[in-house]
C-alpha positions as CSV (number, residue, x, y, z in Angstrom):
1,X,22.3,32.8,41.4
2,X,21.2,35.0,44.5
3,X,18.4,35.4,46.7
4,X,15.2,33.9,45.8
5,X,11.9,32.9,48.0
6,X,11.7,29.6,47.9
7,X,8.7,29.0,49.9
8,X,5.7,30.2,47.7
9,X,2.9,28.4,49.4
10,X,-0.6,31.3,49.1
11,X,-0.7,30.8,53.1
12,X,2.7,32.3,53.6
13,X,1.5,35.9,51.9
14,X,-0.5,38.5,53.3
15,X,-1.5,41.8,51.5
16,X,-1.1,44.7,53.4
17,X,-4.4,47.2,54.1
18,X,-2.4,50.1,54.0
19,X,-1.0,50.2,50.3
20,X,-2.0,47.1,48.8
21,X,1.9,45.2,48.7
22,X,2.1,41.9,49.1
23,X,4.5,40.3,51.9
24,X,6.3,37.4,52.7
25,X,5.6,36.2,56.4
26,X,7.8,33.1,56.7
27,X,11.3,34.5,56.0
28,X,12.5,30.8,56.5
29,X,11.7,30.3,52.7
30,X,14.3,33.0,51.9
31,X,17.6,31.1,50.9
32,X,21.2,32.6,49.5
33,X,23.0,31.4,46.5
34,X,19.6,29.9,45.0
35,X,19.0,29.3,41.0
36,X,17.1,32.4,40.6
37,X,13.4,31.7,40.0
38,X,13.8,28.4,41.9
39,X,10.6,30.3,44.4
40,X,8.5,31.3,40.7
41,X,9.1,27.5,39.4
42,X,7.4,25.9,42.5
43,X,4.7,28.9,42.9
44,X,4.0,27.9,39.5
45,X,3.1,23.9,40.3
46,X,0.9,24.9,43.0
47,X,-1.0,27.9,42.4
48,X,0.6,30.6,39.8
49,X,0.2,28.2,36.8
50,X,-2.7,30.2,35.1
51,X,-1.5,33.7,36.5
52,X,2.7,32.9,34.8
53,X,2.4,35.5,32.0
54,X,0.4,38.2,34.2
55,X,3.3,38.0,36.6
56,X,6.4,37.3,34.0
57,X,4.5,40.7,32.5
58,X,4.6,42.3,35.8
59,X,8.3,41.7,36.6
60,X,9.3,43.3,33.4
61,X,7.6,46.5,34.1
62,X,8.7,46.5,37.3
63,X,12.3,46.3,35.4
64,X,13.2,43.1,37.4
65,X,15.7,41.2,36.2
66,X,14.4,38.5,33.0
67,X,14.7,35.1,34.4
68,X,12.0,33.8,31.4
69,X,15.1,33.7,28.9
70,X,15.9,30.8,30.8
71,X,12.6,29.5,32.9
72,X,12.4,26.3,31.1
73,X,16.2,25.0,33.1
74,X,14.6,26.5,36.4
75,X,11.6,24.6,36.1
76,X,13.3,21.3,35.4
77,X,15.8,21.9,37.9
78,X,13.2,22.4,40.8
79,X,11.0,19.5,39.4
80,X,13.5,17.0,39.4
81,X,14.9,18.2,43.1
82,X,11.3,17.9,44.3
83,X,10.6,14.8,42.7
84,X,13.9,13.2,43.7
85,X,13.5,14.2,47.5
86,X,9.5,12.7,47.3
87,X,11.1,9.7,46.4
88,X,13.6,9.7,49.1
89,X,10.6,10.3,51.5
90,X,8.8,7.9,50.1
91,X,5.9,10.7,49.0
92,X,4.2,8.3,46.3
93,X,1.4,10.5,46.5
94,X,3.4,13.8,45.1
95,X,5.6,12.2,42.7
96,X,4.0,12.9,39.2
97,X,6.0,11.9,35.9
98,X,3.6,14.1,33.9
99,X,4.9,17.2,34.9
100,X,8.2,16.1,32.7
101,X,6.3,15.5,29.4
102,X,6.3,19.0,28.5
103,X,10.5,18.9,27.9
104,X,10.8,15.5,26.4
105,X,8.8,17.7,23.1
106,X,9.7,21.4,23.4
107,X,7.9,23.8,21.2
């Protein structure tokens, strides 16, 4: 538990010009006492899905902490909290039971 971005839609990124980092420009997204990886779980839904290893790879050079030992509960966690608040909404459009299959058979 800690800090984690949970707010990793592409638009809310910009790459600085000056040294190449990547920054967050909706500090909104950052929330305290999150399940940490909450951010990386819904990143990887929308967009980081064929980049995961690259950047699983990248936090452990970086020396970042190893939240892949447990990724798989992060991942259900934040699907089931999205799917359950679509369905609150009424979103029919986002829920997807698919995205569950995977831990029903876990290799």
């Amino acid at each position: 538990m800690g800090y984690d971005y949970t707010d990793p839609v592409l638009k809310n990124f910009i790459q600085r010009t000056d040294n190449g980092r990547i920054c967050v420009v909706d500090v909104d997204g950052l929330a305290g006492n999150q399940l940490l990886g909450f951010g990386v779980a819904k990143a990887c839904v929308r967009w980081l899905g064929p980049y995961r290893s690259l950047f699983f790879s990248s936090l452990a050079k970086q020396g970042e902490p190893d939240i892949q030992k447990y990724f798989s509960f992060v991942e259900l966690y934040f699907l089931a909290k999205w799917m359950k608040r679509a369905f609150l909404e009424h979103a029919w459009k986002v829920i997807d039971s698919t995205l569950f299959e995977r831990f029903r058979h876990p290799q």
